[in-house]
KEROGU-90781 format. One line per field, with one value per residue (C-alpha): residue number from 1; residue in three letters; x, y, z. Coordinates in Angstrom, 2 decimals. Each point is the difference from the previous one (the first is absolute). Example, Ala and Ser with C-alpha at 12.3 -4.5 7.8 and 13.67 -1.06 7.14 Angstrom:
# KEROGU-90781
resi	(1/2);
resn	(ALA/SER);
px	(12.30/1.37);
py	(-4.50/3.44);
pz	(7.80/-0.66);
***
This chain:
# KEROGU-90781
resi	(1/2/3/4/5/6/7/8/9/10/11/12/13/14/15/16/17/18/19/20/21/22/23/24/25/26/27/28/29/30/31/32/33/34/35/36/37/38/39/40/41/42/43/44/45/46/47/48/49/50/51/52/53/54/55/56/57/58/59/60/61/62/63/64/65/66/67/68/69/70/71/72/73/74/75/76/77/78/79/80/81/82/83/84/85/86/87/88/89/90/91/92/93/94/95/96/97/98/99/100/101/102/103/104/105/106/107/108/109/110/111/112/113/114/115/116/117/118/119/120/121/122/123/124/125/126/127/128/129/130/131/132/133/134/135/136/137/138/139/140/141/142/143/144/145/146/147/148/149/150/151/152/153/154/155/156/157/158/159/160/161/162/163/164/165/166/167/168/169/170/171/172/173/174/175/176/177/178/179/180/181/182/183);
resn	(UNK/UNK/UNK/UNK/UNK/UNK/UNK/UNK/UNK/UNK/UNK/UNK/UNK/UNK/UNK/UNK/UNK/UNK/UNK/UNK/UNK/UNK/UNK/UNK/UNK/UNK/UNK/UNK/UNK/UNK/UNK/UNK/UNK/UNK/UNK/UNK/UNK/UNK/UNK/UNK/UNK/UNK/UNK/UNK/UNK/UNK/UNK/UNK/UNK/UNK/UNK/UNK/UNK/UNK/UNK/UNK/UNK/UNK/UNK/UNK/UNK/UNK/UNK/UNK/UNK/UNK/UNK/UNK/UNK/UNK/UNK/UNK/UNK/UNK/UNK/UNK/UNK/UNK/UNK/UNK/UNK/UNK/UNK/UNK/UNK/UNK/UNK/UNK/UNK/UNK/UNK/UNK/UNK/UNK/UNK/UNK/UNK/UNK/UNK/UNK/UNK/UNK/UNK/UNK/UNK/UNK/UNK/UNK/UNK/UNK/UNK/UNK/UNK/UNK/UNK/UNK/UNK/UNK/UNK/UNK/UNK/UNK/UNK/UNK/UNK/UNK/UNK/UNK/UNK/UNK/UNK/UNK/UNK/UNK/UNK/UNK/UNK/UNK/UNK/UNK/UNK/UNK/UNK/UNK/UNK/UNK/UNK/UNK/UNK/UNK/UNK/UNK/UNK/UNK/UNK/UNK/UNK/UNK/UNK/UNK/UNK/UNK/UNK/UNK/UNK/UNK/UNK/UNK/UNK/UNK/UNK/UNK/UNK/UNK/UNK/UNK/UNK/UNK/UNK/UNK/UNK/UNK/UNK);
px	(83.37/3.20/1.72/3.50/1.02/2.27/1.81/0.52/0.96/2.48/1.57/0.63/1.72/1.93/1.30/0.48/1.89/2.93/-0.41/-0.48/1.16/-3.49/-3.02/-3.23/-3.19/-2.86/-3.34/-2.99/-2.91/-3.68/-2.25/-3.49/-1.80/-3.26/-2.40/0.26/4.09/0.04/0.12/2.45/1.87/-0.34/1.39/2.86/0.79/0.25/2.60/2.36/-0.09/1.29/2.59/0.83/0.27/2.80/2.03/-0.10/1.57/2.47/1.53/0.15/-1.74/-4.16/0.72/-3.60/-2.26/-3.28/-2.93/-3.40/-2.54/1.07/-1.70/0.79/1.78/2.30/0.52/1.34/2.10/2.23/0.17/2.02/1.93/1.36/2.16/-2.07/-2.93/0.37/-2.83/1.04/-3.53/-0.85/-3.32/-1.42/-0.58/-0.74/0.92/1.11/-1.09/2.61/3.13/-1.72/-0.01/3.85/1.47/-1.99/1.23/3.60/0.38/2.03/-2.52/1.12/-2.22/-0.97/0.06/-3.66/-3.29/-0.42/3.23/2.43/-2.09/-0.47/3.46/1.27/1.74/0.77/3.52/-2.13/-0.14/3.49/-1.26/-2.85/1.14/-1.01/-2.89/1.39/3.54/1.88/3.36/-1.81/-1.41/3.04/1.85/-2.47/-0.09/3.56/0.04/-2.47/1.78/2.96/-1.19/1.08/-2.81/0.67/0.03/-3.10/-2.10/1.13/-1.62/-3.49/-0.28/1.21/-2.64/-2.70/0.49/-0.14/-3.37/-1.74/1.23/-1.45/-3.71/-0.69/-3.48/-0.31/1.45/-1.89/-2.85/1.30/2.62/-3.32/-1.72/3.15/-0.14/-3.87/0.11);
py	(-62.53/0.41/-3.60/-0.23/3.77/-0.20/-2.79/1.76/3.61/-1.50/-2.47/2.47/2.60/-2.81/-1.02/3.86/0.38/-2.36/0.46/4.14/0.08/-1.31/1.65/-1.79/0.66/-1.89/0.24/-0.18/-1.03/1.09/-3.15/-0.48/0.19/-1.43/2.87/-2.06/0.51/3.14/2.74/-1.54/-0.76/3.91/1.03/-2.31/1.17/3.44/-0.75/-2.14/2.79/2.54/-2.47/-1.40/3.49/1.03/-2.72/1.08/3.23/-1.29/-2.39/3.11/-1.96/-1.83/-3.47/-0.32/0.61/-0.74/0.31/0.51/-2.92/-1.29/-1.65/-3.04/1.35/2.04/-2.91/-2.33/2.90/0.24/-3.36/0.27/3.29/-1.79/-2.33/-1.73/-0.51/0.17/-1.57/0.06/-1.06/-2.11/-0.63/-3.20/0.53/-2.82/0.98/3.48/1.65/2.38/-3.00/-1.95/3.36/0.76/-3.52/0.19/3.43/-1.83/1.61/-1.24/-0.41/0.95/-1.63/-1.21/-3.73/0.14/-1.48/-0.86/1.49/-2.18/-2.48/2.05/1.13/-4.24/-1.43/3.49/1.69/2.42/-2.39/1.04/3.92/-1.18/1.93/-0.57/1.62/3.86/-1.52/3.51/-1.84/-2.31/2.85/1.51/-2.59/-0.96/3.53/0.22/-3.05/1.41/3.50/-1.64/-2.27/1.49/0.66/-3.81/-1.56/2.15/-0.86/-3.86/0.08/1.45/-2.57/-2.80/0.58/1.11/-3.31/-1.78/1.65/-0.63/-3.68/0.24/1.19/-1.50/0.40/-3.79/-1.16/2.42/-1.71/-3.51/1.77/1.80/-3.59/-1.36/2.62/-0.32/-3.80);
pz	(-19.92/-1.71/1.30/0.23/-0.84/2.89/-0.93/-3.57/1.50/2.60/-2.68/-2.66/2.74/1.75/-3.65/-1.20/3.44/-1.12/-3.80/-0.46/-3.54/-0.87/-1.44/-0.39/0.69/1.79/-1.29/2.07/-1.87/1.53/-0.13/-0.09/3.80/1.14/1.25/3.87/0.15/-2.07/3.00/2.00/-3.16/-1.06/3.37/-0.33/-3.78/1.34/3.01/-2.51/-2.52/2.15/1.72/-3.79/-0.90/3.07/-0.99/-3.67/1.60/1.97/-3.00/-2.45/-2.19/-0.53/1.03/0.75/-2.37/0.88/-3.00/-0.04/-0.75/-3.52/-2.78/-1.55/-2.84/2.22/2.64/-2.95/-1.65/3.74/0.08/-2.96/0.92/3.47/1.19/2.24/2.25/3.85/1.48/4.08/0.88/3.80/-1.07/-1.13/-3.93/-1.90/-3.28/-0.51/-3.60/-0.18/1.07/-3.01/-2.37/1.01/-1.01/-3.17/-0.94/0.97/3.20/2.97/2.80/3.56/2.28/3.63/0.17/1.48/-1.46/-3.20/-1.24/0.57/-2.09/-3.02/-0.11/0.69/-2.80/-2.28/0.24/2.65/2.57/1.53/0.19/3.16/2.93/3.87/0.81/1.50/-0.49/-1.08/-0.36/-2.41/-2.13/-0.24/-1.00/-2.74/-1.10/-0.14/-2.02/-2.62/0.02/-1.49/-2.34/-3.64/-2.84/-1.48/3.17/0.67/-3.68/0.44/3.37/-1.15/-2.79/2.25/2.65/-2.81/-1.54/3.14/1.52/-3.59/0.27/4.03/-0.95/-3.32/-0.98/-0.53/3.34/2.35/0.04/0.96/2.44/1.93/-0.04/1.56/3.11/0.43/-0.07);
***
């Protein structure tokens, strides 16, 4: 199920449509499927491709580039390459691996205020990047907000927000914070 493409394909071409001088490129990143959800999954891979891959035609240039499953190694090297994470979901998710992985690597994080994520990302710099669930305007405007941040403002960020998520899941407070929610 590839959650919240939508909100990611009509963001970046509603932003592209008022900002043209800008290149970037979105990358798709295959994730690991149950064997239940992997059929209808497959056939839905398949459809965004070729839609993904129209739109890449029509810009002139790949502003979607979707991947093939990755392995860890790979996954942590494009955190580093990009600017940020867009995580558009309107599911549930409790605590989302690869939101956690992005502010460590000193990404900005994107995200549906929805679940769990609001509460991971309360209390970091990150916290004003949580978008309305499906809200395009709000994606764009976050986007636009990251896609003009300069390199400093950019590496001051990352350590910020790595900093504050280390401070957030200590390895000596866990423990007494899961006691807290269970009693």
């Amino acid at each position: 199920m590839l959650k919240g493409i939508s909100t990611v394909v009509l963001s970046a071409l509603r932003y592209l449509s008022y900002n043209q001088s800008v290149k970037m490129e979105i990358i798709l990143a295959d994730v690991i499927k149950t064997k239940f959800s992997w059929t209808r999954w497959y056939r839905s891979k398949h459809k965004w491709e070729a839609i993904l891959a129209e739109i890449n035609k029509i810009v002139g240039f790949r502003l979607f580039n979707p991947l093939p499953r990755l392995d860890r190694s790979e996954l942590l090297r494009l955190y580093k390459e990009n600017l940020a994470l867009l995580y558009p979901t309107w599911m549930e998710e409790p605590l989302p691996y690869s939101i956690l992985e992005a502010m460590l690597a000193g990404r900005v994080v994107i995200a549906s205020r929805i679940g769990g994520i609001p509460e991971l990302l309360s209390g970091t710099v990150g916290e004003k990047y949580l978008c309305d669930i499906n809200s395009i305007d709000s994606f764009v405007n976050k986007l636009d907000t990251v896609l003009n941040m300069d390199r400093k403002e950019l590496e001051e960020f990352g350590k910020l927000q790595r900093s504050q998520i280390l401070e957030k899941f200590r390895k000596e407070d866990v423990p007494t914070k899961i006691m807290e929610v269970l009693w």
